[in-house]
C-alpha positions as CSV (number, residue, x, y, z in Angstrom):
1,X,66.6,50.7,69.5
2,X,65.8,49.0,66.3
3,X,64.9,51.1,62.6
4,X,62.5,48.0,61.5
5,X,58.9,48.6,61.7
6,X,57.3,46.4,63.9
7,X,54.2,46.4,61.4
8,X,56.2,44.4,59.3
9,X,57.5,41.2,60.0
10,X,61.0,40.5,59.0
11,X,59.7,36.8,58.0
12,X,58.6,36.5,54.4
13,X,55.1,36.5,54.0
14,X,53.5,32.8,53.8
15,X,52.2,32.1,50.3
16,X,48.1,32.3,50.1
17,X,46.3,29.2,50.7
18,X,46.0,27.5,47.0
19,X,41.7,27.9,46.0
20,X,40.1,24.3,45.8
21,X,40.4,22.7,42.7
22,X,37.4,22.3,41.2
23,X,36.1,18.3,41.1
24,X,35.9,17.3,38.0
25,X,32.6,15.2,37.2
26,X,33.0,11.5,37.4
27,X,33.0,10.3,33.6
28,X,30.4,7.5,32.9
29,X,30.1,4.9,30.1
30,X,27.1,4.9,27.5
31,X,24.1,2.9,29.0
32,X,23.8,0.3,26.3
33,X,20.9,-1.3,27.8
34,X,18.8,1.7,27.8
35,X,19.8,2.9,24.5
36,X,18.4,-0.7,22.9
37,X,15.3,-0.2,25.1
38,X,14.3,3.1,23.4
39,X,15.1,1.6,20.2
40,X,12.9,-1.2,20.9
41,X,10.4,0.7,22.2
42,X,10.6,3.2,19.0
43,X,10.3,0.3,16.8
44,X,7.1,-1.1,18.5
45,X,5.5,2.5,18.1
46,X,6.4,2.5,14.2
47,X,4.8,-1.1,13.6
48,X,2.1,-0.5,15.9
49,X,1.0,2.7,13.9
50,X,1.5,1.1,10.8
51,X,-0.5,-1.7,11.7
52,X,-3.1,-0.2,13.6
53,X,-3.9,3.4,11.6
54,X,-2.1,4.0,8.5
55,X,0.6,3.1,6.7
56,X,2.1,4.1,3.3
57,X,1.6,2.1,-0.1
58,X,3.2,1.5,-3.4
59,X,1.0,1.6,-6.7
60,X,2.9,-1.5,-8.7
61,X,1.0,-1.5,-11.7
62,X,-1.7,0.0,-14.4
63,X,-4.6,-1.8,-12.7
64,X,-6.0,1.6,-11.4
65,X,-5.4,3.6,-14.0
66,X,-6.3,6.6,-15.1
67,X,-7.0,7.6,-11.1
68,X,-3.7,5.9,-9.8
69,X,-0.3,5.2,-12.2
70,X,1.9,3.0,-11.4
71,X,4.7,4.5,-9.1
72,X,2.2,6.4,-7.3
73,X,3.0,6.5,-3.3
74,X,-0.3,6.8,-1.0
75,X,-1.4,6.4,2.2
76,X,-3.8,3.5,3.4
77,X,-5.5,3.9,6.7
78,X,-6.2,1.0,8.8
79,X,-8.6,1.5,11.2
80,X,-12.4,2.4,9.0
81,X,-13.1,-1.2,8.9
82,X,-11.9,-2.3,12.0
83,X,-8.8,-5.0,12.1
84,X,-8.6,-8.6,11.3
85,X,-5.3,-11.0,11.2
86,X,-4.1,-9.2,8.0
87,X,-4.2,-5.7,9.6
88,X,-0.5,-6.3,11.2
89,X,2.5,-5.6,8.8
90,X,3.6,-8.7,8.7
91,X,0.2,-11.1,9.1
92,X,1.9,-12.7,11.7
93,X,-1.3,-13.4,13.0
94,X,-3.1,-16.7,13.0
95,X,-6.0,-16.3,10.5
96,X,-9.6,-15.7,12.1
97,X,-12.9,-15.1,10.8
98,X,-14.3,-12.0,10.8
99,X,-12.7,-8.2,12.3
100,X,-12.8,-6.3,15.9
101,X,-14.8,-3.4,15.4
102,X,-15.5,-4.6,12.3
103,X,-17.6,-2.4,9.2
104,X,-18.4,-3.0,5.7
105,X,-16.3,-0.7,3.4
106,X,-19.1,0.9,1.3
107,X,-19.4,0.4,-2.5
108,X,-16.8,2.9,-4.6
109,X,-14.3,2.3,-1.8
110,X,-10.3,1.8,-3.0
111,X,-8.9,-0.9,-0.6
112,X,-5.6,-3.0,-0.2
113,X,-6.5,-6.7,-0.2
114,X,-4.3,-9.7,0.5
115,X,-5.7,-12.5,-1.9
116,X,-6.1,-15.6,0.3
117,X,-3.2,-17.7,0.0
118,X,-0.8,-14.6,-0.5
119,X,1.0,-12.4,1.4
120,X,1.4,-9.8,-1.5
121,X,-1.4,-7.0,-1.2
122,X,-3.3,-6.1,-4.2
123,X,-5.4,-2.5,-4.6
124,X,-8.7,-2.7,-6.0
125,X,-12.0,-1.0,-6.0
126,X,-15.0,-2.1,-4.1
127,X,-18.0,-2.7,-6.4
128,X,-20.3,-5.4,-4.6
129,X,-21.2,-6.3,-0.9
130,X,-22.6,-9.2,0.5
131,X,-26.2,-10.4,-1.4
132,X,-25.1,-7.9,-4.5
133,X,-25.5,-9.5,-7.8
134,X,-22.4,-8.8,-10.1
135,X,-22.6,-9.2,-14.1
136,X,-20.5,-7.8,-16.7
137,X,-21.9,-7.5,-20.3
138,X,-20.1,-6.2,-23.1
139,X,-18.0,-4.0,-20.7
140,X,-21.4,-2.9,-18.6
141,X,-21.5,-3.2,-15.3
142,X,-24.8,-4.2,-14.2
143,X,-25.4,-4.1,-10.0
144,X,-28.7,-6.4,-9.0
145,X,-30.1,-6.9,-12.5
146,X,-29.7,-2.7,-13.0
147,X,-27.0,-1.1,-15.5
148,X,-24.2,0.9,-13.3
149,X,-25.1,4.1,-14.9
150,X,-22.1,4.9,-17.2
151,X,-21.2,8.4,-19.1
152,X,-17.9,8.2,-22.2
153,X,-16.0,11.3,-20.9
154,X,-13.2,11.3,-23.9
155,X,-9.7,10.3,-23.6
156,X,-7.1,10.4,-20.8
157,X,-4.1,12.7,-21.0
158,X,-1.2,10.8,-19.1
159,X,2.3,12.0,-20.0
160,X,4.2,8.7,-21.2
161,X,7.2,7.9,-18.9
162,X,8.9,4.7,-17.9
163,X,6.1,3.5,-15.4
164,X,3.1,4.4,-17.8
165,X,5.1,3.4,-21.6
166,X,1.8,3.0,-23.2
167,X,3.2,0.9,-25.5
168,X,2.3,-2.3,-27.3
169,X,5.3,-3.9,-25.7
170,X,3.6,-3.4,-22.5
171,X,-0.2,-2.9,-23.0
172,X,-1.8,-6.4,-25.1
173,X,-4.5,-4.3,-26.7
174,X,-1.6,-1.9,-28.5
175,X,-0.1,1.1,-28.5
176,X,-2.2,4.4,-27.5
177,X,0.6,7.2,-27.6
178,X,0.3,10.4,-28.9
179,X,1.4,13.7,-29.6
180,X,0.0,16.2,-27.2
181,X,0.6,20.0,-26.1
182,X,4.2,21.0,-27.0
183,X,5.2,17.4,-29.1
184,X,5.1,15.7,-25.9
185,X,3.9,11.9,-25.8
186,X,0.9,11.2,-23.9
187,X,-1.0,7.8,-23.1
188,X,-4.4,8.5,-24.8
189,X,-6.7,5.8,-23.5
190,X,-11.1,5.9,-23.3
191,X,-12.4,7.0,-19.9
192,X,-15.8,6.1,-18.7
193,X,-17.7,7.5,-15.9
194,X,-19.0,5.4,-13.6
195,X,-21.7,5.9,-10.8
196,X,-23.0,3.3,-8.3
197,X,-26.1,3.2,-6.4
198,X,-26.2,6.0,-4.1
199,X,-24.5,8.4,-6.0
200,X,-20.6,7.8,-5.7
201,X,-18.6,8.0,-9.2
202,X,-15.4,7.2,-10.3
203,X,-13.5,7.2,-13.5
204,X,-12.7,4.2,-15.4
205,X,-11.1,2.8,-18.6
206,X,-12.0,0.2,-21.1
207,X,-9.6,-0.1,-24.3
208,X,-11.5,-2.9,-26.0
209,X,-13.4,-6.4,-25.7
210,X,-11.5,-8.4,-23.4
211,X,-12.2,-11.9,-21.9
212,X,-13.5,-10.0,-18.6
213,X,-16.2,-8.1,-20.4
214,X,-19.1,-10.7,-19.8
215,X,-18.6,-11.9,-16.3
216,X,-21.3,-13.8,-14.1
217,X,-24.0,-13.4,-13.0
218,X,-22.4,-14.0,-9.3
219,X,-24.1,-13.2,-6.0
220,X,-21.9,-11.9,-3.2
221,X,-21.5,-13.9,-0.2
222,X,-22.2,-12.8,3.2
223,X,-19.1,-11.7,4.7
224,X,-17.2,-11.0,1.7
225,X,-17.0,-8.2,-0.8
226,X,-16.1,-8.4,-4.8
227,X,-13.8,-5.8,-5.9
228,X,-12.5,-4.3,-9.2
229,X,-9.9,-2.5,-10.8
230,X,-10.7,0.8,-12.7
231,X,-8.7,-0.3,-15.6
232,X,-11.4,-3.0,-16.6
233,X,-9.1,-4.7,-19.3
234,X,-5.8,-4.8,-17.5
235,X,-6.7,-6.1,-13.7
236,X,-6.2,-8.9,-12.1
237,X,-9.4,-8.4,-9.4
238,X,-12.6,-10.5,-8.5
239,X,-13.2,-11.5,-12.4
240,X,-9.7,-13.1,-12.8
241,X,-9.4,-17.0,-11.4
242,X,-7.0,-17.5,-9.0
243,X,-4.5,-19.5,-11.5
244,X,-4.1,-16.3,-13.8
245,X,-3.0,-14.3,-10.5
246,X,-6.5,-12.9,-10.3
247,X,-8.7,-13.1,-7.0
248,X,-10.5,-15.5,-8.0
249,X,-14.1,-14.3,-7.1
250,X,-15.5,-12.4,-3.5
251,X,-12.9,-11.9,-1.1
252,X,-13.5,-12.2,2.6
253,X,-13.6,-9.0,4.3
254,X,-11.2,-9.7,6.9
255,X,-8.6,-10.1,3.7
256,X,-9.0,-6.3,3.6
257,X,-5.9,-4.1,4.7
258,X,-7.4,-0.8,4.8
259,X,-8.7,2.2,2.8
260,X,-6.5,4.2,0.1
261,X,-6.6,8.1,1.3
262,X,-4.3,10.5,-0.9
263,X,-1.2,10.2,-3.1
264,X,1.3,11.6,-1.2
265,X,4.1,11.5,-4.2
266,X,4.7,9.9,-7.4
267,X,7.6,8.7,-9.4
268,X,7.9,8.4,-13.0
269,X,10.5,5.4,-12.8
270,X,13.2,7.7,-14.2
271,X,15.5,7.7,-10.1
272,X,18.3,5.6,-10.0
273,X,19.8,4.3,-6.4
274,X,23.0,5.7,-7.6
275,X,21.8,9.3,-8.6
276,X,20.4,11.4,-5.8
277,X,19.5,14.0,-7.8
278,X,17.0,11.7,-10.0
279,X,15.5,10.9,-6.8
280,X,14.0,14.6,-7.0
281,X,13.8,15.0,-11.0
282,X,11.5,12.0,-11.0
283,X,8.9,13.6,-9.3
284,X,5.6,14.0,-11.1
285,X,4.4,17.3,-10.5
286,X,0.4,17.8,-9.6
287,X,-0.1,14.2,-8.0
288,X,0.7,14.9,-4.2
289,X,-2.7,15.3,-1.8
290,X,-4.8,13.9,-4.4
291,X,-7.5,12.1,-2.7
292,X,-9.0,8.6,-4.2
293,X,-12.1,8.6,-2.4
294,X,-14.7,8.9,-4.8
295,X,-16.9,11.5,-6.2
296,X,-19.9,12.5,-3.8
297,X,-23.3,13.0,-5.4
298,X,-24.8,16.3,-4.0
């Protein structure tokens, strides 16, 4: 009679069956083709916005000073006056006659133009529209036979940095610096008032007699508008002829780009490429959301 337990087998016990390994997921390549499709598609949504509704803009010079300084960033929408050839970023666009969905801008607007000729766009005020009758007289503005009505409101107050120098170096009617609150340098310069028919104001400047003080009389064609800078002596605009790099007279209004908004930042030309942090201590302070549409008479 055996002693082993028949309960338990004298064989050693079989090892458990090993668990499944787990199958690894199959490793796939990057889809290059659809990676350079969302890119293009991401590009054609950037240039069709900033052809088609807004798009941002750089303030080059003193032309629209004292409401806009040079180094001034803003935004220009594109669709108020409908869109023409020039309204794509690059006017790659045959040039046609007239706009889709096209409207006037109204007198007192700020608007990009592209002089014709040029792809560079210029920013200017819009003072006549078609069968207007523009004169300049000793500085006056005078709107179908009638004086723009015109109020002196003192001097500006524009800190002097490297984008507004104020200097005679840069300014041909001399230097207007002076001392202001706390020995600081400010550009001291005459501001005028003006207000066009139908109530809308806006301020300008006028240092002293310049050659584009008597101007005209010229009646605005149909289909074109005559614009203006705000800095009457120091603007190259619908006054100027087209060999000293003005506009040479009305513009057509498909030359228009769109309508100037709000400032969204400002730089006092102070940043250097190579120094980050004078990319934020050139800031001017107090210039972001300002809006350049012009004053509303209530």
């Amino acid at each position: 009679m055996s002693l082993s337990d028949p309960a338990m087998p004298a064989t050693d016990a079989e090892p458990l069956p090993a668990a499944a390994a787990e199958s690894e997921p199959e490793k796939k390549g990057t889809d290059w083709w659809a990676e350079i499709r969302g890119i293009f598609w991401l590009v054609v949504a950037v240039v069709a916005f900033h052809s088609l509704v807004a798009k941002p803009f750089y303030i080059p010079s003193e032309s629209m000073m004292p409401g806009l300084l040079k180094g001034d960033r803003l935004v220009v929408s594109k669709y108020p006056y409908g869109w023409s050839w020039i309204s794509p970023s690059f006017h790659i666009f045959p040039h046609f006659s007239g706009r889709l969905f096209g409207r006037m801008p109204e007198r007192g607007d700020v608007v990009i133009v592209t002089p014709p000729g040029e792809t560079s766009d210029y920013i200017k005020r819009v003072i006549g529209l078609p069968g207007d009758t523009v004169r300049m007289v000793g500085g006056r503005l005078y709107l179908n036979n009638q004086p723009v009505k015109r109020e002196a409101r003192g001097e500006s107050l524009i800190p002097v940095d490297p984008n507004v120098p104020c200097d005679a170096l840069h300014d041909p009617y001399g230097d207007h610096r002076a001392r202001g609150p706390g020995g600081r340098l400010y550009c001291r310069l005459p501001v005028f008032r003006e207000t066009l028919p139908g109530g809308r104001s806006y301020d300008t400047i006028d240092e002293a007699a310049s050659m584009e003080d008597n101007y005209g009389p010229v009646t605005v064609p149909a289909g074109q508008v005559f614009l203006m800078g705000d800095n009457r002596d120091n603007s190259a605009d619908s006054r100027v002829g087209r060999e000293a790099k003005g506009l040479g007279g009305p513009v057509p209004w498909e030359n228009i780009g769109g309508r100037a908004e709000f400032i969204t930042f400002s730089y006092d030309g102070s940043s250097t490429w190579l120094n980050p942090l004078s990319w934020v201590t050139a800031l001017r302070g107090g210039r972001a959301g300002t809006s350049l549409r012009p004053h509303e008479a209530h």
